[in-house]
ROPAFI-371899 format. One record per residue (C-alpha): x, y, z. Coordinates in Angstrom, 2 decimals. Example, Ala and Ser with C-alpha at 12.3 -4.5 7.8 and 13.67 -1.06 7.14 Angstrom:
! ROPAFI-371899
- X Y Z
- 12.30 -4.50 7.80 .
- 13.67 -1.06 7.14 .
! end
This chain:
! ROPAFI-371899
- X Y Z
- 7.38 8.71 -72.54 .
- 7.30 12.58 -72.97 .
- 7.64 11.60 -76.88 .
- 4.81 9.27 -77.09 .
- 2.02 11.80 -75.23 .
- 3.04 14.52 -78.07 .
- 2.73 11.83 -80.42 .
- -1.17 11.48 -79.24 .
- -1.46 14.56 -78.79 .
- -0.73 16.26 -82.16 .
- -2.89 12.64 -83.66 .
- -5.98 14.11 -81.00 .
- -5.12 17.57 -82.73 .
- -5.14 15.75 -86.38 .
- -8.44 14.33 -85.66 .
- -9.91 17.41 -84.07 .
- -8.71 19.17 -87.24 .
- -9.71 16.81 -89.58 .
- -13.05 16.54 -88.31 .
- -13.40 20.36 -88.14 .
- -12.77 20.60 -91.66 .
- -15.11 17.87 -92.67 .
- -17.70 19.57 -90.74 .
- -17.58 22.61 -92.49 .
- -17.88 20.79 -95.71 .
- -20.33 19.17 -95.36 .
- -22.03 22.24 -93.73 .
- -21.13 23.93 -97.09 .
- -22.56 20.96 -99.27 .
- -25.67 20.84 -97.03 .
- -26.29 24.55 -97.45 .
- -26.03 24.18 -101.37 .
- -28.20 21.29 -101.58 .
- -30.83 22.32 -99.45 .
- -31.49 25.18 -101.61 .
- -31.69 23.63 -104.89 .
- -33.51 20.95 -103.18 .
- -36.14 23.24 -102.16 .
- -36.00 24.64 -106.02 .
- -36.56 21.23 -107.52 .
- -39.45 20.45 -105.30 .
- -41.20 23.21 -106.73 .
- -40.44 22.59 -109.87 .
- -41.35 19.18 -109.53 .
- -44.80 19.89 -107.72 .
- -45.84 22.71 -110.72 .
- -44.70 20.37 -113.13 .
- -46.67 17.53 -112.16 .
- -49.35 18.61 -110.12 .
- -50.68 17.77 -106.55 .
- -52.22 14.21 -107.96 .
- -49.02 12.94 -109.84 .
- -46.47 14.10 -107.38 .
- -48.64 12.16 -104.53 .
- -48.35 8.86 -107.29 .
- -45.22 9.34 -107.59 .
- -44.55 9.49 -103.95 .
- -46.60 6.38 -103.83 .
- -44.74 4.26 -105.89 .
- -41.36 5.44 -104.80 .
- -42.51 5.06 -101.66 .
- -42.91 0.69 -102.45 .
- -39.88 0.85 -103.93 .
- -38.15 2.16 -100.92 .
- -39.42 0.07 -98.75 .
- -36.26 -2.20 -99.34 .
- -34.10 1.10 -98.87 .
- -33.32 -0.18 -95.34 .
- -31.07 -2.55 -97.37 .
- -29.07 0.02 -98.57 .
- -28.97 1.43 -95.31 .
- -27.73 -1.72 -93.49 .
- -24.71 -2.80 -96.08 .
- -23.65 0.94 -96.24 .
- -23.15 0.72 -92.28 .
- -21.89 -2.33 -92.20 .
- -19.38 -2.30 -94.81 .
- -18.03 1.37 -93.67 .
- -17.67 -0.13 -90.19 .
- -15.18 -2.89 -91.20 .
- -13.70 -0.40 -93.45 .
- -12.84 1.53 -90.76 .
- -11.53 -0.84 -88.45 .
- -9.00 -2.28 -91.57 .
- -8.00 1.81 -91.29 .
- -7.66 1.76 -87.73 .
- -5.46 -1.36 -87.95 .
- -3.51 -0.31 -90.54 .
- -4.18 -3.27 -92.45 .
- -4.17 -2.89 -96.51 .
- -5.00 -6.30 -96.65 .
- -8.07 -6.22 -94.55 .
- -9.57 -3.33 -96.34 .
- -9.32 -4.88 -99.66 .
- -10.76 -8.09 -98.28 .
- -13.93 -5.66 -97.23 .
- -14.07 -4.24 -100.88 .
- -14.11 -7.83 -102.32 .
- -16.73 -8.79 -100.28 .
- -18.77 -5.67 -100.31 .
- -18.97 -6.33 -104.08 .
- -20.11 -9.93 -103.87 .
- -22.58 -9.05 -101.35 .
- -24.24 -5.89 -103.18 .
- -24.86 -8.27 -106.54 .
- -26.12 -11.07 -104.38 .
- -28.71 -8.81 -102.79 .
- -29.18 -6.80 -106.29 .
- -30.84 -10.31 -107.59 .
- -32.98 -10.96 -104.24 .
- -34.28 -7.30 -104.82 .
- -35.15 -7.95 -107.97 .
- -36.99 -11.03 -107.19 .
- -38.79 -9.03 -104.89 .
- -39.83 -5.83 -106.94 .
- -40.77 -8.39 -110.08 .
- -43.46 -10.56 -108.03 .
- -44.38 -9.34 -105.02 .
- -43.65 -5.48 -105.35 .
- -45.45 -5.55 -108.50 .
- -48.70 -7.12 -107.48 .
- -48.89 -4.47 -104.51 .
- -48.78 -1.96 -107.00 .
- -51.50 -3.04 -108.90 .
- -53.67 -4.29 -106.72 .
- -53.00 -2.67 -103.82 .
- -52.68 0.91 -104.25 .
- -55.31 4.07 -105.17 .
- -53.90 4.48 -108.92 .
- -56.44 6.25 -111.37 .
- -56.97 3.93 -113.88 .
- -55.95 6.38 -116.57 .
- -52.63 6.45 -114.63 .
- -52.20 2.93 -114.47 .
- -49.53 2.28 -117.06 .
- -47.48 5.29 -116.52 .
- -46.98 4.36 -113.17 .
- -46.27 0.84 -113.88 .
- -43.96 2.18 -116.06 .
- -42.50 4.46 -113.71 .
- -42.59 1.65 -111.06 .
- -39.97 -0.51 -113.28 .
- -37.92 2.84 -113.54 .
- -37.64 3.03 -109.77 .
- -36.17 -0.25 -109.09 .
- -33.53 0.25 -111.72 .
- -32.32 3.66 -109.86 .
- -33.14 1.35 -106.32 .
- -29.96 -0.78 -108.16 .
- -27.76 1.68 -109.14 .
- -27.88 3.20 -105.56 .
- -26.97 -0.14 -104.12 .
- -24.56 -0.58 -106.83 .
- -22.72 2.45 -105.40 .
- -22.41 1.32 -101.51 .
- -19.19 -0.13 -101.91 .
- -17.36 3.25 -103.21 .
- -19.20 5.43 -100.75 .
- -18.46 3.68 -97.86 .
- -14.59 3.50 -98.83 .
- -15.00 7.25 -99.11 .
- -17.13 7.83 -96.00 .
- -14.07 5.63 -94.33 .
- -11.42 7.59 -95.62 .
- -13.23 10.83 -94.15 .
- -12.98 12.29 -97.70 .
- -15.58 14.32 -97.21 .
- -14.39 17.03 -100.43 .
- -15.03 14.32 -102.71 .
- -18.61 13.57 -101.54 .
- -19.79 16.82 -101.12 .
- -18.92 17.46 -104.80 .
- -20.37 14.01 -106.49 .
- -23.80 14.95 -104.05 .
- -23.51 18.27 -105.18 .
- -23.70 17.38 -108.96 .
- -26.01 15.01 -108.08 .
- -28.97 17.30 -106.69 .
- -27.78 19.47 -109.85 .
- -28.79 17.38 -111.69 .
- -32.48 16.13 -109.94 .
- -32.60 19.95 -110.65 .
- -32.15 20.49 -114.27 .
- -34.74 17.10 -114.53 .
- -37.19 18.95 -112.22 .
- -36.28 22.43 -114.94 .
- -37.09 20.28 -117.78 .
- -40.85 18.67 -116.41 .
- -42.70 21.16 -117.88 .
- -41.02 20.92 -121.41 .
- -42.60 18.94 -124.34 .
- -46.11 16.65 -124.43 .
- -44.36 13.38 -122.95 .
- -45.74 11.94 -120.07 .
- -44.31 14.16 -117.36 .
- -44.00 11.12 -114.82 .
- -42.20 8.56 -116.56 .
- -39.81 11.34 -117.90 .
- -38.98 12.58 -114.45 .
- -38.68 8.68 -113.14 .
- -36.26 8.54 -116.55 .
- -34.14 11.33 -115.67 .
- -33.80 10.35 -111.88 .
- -32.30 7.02 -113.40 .
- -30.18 8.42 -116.00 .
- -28.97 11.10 -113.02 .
- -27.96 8.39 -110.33 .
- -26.23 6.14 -113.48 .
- -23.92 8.83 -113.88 .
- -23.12 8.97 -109.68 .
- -22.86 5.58 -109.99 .
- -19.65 6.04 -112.44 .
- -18.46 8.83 -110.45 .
- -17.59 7.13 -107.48 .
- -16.65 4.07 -109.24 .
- -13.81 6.20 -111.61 .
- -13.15 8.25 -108.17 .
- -12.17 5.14 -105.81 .
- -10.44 3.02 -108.47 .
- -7.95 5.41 -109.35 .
- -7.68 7.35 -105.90 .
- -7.35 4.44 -103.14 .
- -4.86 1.52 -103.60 .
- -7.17 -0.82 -100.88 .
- -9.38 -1.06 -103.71 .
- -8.03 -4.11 -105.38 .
- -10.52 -6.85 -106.45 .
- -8.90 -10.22 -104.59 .
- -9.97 -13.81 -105.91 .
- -10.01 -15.10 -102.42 .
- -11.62 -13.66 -99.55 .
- -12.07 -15.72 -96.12 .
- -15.68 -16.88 -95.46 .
- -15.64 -15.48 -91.82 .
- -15.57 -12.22 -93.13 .
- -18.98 -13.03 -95.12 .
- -20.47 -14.24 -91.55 .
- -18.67 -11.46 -89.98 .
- -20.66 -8.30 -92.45 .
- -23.57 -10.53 -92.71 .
- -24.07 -10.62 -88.95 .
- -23.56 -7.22 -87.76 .
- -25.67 -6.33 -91.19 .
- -28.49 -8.78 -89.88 .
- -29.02 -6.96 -86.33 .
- -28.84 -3.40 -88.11 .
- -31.73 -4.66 -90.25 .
- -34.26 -4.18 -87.87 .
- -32.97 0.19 -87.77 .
- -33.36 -0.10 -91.08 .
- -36.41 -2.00 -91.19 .
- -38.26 0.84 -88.54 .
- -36.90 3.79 -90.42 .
- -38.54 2.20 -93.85 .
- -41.83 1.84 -91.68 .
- -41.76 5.03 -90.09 .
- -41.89 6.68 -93.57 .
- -42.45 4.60 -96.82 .
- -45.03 2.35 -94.84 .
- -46.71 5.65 -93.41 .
- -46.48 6.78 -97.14 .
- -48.35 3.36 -98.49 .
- -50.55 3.57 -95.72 .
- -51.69 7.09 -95.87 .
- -52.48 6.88 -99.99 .
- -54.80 3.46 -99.28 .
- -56.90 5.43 -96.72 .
- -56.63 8.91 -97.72 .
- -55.41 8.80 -101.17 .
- -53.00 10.61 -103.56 .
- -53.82 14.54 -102.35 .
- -52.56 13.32 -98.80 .
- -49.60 11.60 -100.36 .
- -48.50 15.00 -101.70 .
- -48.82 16.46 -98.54 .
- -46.58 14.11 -96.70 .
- -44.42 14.03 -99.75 .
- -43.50 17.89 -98.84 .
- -43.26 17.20 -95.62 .
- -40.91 14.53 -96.32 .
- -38.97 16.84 -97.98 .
- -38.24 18.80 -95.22 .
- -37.17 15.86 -93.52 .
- -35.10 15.11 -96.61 .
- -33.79 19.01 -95.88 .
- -33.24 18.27 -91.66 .
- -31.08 14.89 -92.33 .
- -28.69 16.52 -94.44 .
- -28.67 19.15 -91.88 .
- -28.03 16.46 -89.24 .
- -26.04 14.36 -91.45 .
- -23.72 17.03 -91.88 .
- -23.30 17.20 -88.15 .
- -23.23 13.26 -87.74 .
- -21.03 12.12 -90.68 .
- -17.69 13.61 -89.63 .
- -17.90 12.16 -86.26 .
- -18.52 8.69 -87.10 .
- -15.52 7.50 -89.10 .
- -13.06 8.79 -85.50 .
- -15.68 7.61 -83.17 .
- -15.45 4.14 -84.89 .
- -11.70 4.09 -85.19 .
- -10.60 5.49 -81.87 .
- -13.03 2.96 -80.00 .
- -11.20 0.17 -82.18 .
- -7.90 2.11 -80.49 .
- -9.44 1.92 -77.12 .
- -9.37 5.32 -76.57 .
- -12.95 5.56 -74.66 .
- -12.46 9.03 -73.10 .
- -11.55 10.46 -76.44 .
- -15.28 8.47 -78.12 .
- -16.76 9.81 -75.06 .
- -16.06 13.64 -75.65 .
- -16.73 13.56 -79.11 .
- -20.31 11.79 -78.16 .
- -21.25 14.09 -75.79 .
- -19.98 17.58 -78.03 .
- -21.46 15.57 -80.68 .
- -24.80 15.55 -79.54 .
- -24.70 18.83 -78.33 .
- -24.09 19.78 -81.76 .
- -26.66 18.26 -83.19 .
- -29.44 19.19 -80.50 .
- -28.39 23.06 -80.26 .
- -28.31 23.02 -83.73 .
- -32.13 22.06 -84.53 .
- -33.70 23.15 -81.99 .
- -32.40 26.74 -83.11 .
- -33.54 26.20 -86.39 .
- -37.00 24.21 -86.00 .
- -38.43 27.25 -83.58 .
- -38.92 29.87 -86.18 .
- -39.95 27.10 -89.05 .
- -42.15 25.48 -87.37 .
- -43.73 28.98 -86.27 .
- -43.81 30.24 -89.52 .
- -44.54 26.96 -91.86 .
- -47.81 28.90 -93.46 .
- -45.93 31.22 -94.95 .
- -42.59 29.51 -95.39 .
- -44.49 26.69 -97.69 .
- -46.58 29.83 -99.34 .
- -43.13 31.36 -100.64 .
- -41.57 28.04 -101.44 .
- -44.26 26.27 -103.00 .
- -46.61 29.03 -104.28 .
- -49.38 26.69 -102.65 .
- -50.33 25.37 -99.94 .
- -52.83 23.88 -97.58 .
- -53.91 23.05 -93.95 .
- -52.40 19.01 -94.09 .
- -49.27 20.16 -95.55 .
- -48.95 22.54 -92.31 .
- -49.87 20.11 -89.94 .
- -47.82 17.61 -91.46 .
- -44.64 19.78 -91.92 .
- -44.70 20.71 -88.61 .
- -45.01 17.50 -86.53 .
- -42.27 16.08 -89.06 .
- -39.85 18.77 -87.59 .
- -40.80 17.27 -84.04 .
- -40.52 14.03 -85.02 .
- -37.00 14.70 -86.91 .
- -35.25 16.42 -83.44 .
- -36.30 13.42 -81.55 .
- -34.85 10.48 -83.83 .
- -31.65 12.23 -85.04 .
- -30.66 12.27 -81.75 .
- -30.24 8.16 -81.58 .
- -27.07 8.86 -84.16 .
- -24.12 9.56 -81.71 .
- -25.22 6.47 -79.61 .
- -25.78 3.82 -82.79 .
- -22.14 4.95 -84.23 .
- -21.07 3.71 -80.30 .
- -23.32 0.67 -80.92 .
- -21.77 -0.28 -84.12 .
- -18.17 0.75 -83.19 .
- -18.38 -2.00 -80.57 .
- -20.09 -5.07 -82.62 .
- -22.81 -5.57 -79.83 .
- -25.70 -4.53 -81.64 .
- -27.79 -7.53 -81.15 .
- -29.30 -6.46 -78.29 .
- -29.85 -3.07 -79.30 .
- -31.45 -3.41 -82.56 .
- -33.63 -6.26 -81.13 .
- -34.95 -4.51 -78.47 .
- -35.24 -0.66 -79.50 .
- -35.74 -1.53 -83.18 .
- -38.95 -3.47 -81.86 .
- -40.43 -0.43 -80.31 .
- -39.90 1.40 -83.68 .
- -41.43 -1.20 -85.58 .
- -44.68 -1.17 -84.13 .
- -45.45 2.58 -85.63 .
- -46.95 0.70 -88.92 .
- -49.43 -1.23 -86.75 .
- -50.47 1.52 -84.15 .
- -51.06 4.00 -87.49 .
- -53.18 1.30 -89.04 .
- -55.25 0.99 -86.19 .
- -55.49 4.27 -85.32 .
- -56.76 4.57 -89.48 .
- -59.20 2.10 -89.26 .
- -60.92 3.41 -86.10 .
- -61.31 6.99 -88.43 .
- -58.65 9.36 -87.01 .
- -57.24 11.96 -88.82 .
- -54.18 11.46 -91.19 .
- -51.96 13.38 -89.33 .
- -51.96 10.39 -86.33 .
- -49.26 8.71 -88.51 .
- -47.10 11.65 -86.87 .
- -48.45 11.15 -83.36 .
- -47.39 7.23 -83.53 .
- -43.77 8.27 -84.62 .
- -43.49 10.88 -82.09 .
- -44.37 9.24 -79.07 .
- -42.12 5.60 -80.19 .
- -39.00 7.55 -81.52 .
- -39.23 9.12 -77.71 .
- -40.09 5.95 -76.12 .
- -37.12 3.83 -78.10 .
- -34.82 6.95 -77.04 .
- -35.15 6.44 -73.62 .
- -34.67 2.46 -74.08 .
- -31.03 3.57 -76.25 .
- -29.65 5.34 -73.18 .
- -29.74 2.34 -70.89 .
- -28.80 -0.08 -73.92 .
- -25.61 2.16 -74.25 .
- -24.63 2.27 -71.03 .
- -24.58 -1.90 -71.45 .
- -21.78 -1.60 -73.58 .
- -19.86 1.43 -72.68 .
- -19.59 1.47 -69.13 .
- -17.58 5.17 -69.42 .
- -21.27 7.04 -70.63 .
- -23.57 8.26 -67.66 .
- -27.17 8.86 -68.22 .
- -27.64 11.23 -65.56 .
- -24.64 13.55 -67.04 .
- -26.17 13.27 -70.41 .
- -29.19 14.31 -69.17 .
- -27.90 17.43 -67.50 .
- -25.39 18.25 -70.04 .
- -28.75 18.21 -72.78 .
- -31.78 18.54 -71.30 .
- -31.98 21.45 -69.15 .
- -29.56 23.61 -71.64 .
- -31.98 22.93 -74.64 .
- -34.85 23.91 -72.32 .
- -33.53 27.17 -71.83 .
- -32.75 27.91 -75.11 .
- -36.07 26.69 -76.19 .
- -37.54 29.06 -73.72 .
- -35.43 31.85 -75.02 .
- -36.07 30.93 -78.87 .
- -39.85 31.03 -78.56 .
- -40.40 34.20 -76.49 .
- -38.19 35.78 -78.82 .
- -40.95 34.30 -81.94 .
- -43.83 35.45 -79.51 .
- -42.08 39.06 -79.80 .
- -40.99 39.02 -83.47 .
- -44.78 37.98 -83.91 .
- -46.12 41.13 -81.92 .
- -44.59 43.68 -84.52 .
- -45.96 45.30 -86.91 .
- -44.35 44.08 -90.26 .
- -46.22 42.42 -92.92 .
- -46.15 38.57 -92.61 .
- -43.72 37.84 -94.89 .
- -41.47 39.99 -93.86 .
- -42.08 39.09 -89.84 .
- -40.87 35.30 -91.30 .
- -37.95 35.97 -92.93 .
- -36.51 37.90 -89.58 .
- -37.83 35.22 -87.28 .
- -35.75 32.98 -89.65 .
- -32.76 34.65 -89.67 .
- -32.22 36.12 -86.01 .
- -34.03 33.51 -83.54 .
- -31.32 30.87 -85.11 .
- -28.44 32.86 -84.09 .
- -30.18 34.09 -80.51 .
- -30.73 30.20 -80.31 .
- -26.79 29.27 -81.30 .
- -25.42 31.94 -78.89 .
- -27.46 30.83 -75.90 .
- -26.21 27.48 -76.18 .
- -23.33 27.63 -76.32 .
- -23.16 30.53 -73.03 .
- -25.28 28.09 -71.22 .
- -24.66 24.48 -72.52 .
- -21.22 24.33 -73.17 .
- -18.16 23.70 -71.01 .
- -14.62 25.14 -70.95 .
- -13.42 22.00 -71.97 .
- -15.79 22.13 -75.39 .
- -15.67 26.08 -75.65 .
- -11.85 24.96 -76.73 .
- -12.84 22.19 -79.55 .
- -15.12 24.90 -80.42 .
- -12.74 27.45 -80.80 .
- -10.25 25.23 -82.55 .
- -12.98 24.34 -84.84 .
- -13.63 27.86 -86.15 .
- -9.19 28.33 -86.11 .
- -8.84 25.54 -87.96 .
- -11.57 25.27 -90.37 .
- -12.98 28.98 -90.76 .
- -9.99 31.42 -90.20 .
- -7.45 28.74 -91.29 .
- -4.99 29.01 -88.15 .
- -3.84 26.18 -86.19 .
! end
């Protein structure tokens, strides 16, 4: 008996370890990337200019509109992955690979179908395109959907690796990915060719070679990733169904922001494109953030639920969240304070709508990453019919409300009122859908444990901006110290006020194990 509780104790110690180190990571990678991320945009905007970058926005924008596809098989497939790990099952997990690979051709030739006939008539009929434009982005249109492939090309191998918690590998392959988006973004300005369809080339020729990477990576690295003739059908209906009630996420997400994007170039055209294409950037630069909080979570959350072990899913949900809350709303204070001058030094230009839209995208960001702890319970259980059906529904009605709200001539920046107001709204609805399905979660300690802790340290981060802001210091300068001390101020007051003894310990054996390299 005494054997067996050291047994789970040094695998709770393994995980807690393992999970520390992925963390930090990915914390690394998401540092790196954000920066030349930020780098590329600029390069990208001066290279193409306010008009092209907002086409280009445009039409990447229709071709991610089936990104939600991506989104849903990725999930899926690292779900069953996981619970082959959890099982110990060799078997199983090479069973998932086979059918991952038969189900990312099949959809490969639906999308296809899709982006030839109906995809392509939105584009030209549909969209505000200068006609001098027209074949370049037509061009660049066919471009798009060949890098849309290769990215769903890739979802078996990432998933494997996601499922393995390999997080080393990934962070280098998305590493020398945004490396390269960089040098392409470096090399815009170079030469007479037509700047958009040789951006839209190199994007291509840039996820081609990630593509390879984790193809070489998996085959040689993971034995469960043996092609098998025969695979049993219920595992088809099995992926299938848990992919078909994740579609409607998916299918809010792609509203929320390529619909918004379609939406705000018909009635406001390409200028306002390019403003909500930086602010999507920012949102790009807050997921990895979260992401990077989120990803090393998921893969024990999903197999220790498959294990049973519901008080262990339940810490790491709550501390999980914490994480993730404490985290942004220590960061999003001074940026969102400051976004004038932040997008002045970044971008060299600016204007009012990329402001407004920058900042509401920040507000809209804290409230929707927060949904990621609960969906990884969602999925880890297989009861996400009810879930998806009736929170997705809420988020799905943001493409409607903006349209309305455009045609009865409100301002673009409404498009960010819609998505505020549902992503709180379907929030709400996910507390009392998890509590369905895990009966061990309680909203009212959730609540307690979240709420009133981030409302303090929101109180403390903004008088501390209001103070900052008071000095005497030139603008820039009052910006870069908002930006570097109200973070910290924000970190530290969490954690004296929003953290318990019990996760002051993971906390501490976080930095041991990960930072200072001590068990």
């Amino acid at each position: 008996m005494l054997g067996k509780e050291l047994e789970q104790q040094d695998d709770k110690q393994g995980k807690a370890q393992r999970i520390a180190h992925n963390t930090v990571l990915l914390f690394s990678r998401m540092f790196i990337l954000t920066i030349l991320n930020f780098i590329a945009i600029r390069l990208v905007l001066k290279g193409l200019g306010q008009e092209d970058y907002g086409l280009f926005n445009t039409v990447a924008g229709v071709v991610t509109t089936t990104t939600f596809i991506c989104s849903i098989l990725s999930l899926s497939i690292q779900r069953f992955y996981s619970v082959a790990l959890g099982q110990d099952s060799l078997r199983q997990f090479s069973e998932v690979y086979t059918a991952s690979i038969h189900l990312v051709f099949l959809f490969c030739i639906l999308c296809l179908l899709f982006f030839e006939t109906v995809g392509l008539w939105f584009v030209q009929t549909q969209l505000t395109i200068p006609t001098i434009k027209l074949n370049s982005v037509i061009l660049v249109y066919q471009i798009g959907v060949m890098t849309f492939i290769c990215s769903l090309l890739q979802i078996p191998f990432t998933a494997a690796v996601f499922a393995k918690e390999d997080m080393g590998i990934y962070s280098i392959i998305s590493t020398l990915e945004c490396v390269g988006k960089l040098i392409v973004a470096y090399l815009i300005g170079y030469g007479n060719q037509d700047r958009l369809v040789f951006y839209s080339g190199g994007l291509l020729a840039v996820s081609l070679f990630i593509l390879l990477g984790y193809l070489i990576f998996c085959k040689r690295n993971y034995a469960e990733c043996i092609y098998r003739q025969k695979v049993p059908h219920e595992l088809y209906k099995n992926i299938l169904s848990f992919s078909g009630w994740t579609t409607f996420g998916s299918l809010a997400n792609t509203g929320l922001t390529q619909g918004s994007i379609i939406l705000i170039n018909i009635f406001f055209g390409p200028i306002a494109n390019a403003a909500f294409g930086i602010a999507q950037q920012i949102n790009n630069a807050f997921s990895a953030l979260s992401n990077a909080m989120i990803l090393p979570f998921r893969p024990a959350m999903i197999k220790a639920y498959s294990e049973n072990r519901f008080d262990f899913v339940n810490r790491m949900f709550i501390i999980n969240s914490k994480i993730i809350l404490f985290s942004l709303i220590a960061i999003s204070v001074p940026i969102i304070s400051e976004m004038d001058i932040i997008l002045q030094i970044w971008l060299g230009q600016t204007s009012e709508e990329m402001i407004i839209f920058s900042r509401l995208m920040i507000v809209y960001i804290i409230f929707i990453t927060m949904h990621n702890p609960i969906t990884i319970i969602i999925h880890a259980s297989g009861q996400v019919k009810n879930y998806h059906l009736i929170v997705d529904s809420l988020m799905l009605l943001c493409f409607p409300l903006t349209w309305i709200c455009y045609k009865l001539g409100t301002s673009s920046q409404y498009v960010f009122y819609c998505m505020i107001t549902l992503s709180l709204v379907a929030h709400i609805e996910r507390l009392f859908q998890l509590k369905k399905v895990f009966s061990t979660f309680s909203i009212k300690k959730y609540i307690t444990s979240l709420a009133f802790p981030s409302l303090g340290q929101l109180l403390v981060c903004t008088l501390l901006e209001i103070l900052l802001r008071s000095g005497g210091q030139s603008a820039n300068f009052k910006a870069i110290l908002a930006c570097t001390i109200i973070p910290v101020a924000g970190i530290v007051t969490a954690y004296f006020i929003g953290i318990n003894p019990e996760e002051s310990k993971f906390v501490k054996s976080f930095f041991r194990t990960s930072i200072l390299k001590r068990p």
